[in-house]
C-alpha positions as CSV (number, residue, x, y, z in Angstrom):
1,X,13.1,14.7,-1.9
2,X,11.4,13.5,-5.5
3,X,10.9,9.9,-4.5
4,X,10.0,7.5,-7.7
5,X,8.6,4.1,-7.0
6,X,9.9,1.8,-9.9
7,X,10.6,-1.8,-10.9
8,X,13.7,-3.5,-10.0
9,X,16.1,-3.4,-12.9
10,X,19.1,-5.6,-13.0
11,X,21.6,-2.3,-12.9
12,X,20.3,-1.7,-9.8
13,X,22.0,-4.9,-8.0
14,X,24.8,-3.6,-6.3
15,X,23.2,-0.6,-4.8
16,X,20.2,-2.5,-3.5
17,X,22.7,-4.9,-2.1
18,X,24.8,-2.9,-0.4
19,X,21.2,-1.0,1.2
20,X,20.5,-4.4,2.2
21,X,23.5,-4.7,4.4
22,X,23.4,-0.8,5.4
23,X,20.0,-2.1,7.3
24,X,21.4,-4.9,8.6
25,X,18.9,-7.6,6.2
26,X,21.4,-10.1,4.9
27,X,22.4,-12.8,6.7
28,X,25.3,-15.0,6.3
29,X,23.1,-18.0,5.3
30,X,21.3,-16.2,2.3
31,X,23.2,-15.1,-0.9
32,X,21.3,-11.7,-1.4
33,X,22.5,-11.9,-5.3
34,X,20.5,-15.5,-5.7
35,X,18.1,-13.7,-3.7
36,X,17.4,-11.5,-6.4
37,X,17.8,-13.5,-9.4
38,X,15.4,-16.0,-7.7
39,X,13.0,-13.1,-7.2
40,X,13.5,-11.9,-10.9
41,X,12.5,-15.4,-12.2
42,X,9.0,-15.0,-10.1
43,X,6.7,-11.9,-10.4
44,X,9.7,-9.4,-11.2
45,X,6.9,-6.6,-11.2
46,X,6.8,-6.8,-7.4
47,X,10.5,-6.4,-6.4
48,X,10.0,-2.4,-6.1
49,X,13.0,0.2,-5.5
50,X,12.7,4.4,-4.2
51,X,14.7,6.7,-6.3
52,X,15.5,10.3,-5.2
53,X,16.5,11.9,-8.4
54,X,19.7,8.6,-9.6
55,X,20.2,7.9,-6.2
56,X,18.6,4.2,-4.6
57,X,17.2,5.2,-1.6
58,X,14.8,2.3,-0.6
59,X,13.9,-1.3,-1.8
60,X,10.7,-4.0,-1.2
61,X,10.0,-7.3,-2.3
62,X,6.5,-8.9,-2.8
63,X,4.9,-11.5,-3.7
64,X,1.7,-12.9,-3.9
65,X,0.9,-16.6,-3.9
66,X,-3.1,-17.0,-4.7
67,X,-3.6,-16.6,-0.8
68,X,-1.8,-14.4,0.4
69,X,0.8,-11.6,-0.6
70,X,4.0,-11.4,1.6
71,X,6.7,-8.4,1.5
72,X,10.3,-9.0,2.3
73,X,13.4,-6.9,2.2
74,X,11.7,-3.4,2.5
75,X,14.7,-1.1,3.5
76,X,15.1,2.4,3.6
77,X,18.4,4.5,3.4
78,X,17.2,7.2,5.5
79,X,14.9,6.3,8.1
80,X,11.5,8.2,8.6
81,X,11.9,10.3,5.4
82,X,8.3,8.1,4.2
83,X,10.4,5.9,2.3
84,X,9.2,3.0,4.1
85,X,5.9,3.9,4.2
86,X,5.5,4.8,0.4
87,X,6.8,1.5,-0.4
88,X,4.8,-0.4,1.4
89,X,2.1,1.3,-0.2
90,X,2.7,1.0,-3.6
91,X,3.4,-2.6,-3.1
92,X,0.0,-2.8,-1.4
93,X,-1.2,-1.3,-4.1
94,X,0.0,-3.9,-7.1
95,X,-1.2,-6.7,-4.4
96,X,-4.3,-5.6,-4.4
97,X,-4.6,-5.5,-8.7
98,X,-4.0,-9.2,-8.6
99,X,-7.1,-10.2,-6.5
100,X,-4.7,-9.9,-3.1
101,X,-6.8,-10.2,0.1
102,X,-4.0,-9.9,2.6
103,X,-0.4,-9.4,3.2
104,X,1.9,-10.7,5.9
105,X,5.5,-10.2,6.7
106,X,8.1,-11.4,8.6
107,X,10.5,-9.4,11.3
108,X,12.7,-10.9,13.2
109,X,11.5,-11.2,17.0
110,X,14.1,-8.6,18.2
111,X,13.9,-6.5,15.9
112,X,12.1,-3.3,17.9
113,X,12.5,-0.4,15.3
114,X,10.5,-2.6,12.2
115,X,7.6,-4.2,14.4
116,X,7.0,-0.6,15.3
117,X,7.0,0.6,11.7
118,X,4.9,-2.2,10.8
119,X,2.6,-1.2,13.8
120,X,2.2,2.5,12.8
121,X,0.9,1.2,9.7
122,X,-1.7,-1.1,11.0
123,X,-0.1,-4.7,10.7
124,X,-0.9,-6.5,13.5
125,X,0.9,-9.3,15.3
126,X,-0.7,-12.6,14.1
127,X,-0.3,-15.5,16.2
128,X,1.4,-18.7,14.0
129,X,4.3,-20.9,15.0
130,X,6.8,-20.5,12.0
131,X,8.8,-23.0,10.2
132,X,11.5,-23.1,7.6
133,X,13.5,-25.5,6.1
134,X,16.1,-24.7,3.2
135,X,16.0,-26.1,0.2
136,X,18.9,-24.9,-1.7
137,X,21.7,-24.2,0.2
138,X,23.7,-20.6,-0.9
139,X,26.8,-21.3,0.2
């Protein structure tokens, strides 16, 4: 495997879409096409996708907010190939250029297989009562 880390161009839309719902991410409540276009409008630099040779392999989205960074949609078309794992790091990486002093995600609470990827790469559990309200409805 050749994995390239690059930017998120718009030609990649379908195929980091359907990855998305390969690993089970989208949900019925969130349009993952405004997802993207919303992400594109705000530091575009930090929506990252894995290449192996043409083929989209992997995906994350960060962002950073003067606080704190936060990653969302990290997928990986084949599992423990250090996809994951190089993603995370290169988005790490561009967190930390802007000033970033820490980075938190969110995984669903049932969701076994991430919170013990996340583990293996040091995140730890952080104890906060989260809260959401939407805005914009998608649908």
């Amino acid at each position: 495997m050749s994995l390239r880390i690059r930017p998120f161009e718009r030609a990649d839309t379908e195929s980091v879409v359907a990855l998305w719902e390969e690993a089970g991410l989208t949900r019925p409540w969130n349009d993952p096409r405004r997802d993207i276009e919303r992400k594109l409008s705000v530091q575009p630099e930090l929506f990252l996708v894995a290449l192996d040779g043409d083929r989209l392999v992997g995906s994350v989205m960060a962002g950073y907010d003067g606080h704190r960074g936060w990653l969302y949609y990290l997928a990986a078309r084949e599992p423990r190939r250090g996809i994951g794992r190089a993603l995370v790091a290169e988005a790490e990486e561009r967190l930390v250029a802007l000033g970033c002093p820490k980075v938190q995600l969110m995984v669903r609470r049932d969701n076994e297989a991430a919170r013990g990827f996340y583990d293996a790469l040091g995140y730890e559990p952080v104890d906060v009562w989260m809260a959401g309200r939407r805005l914009i409805a998608d649908g």
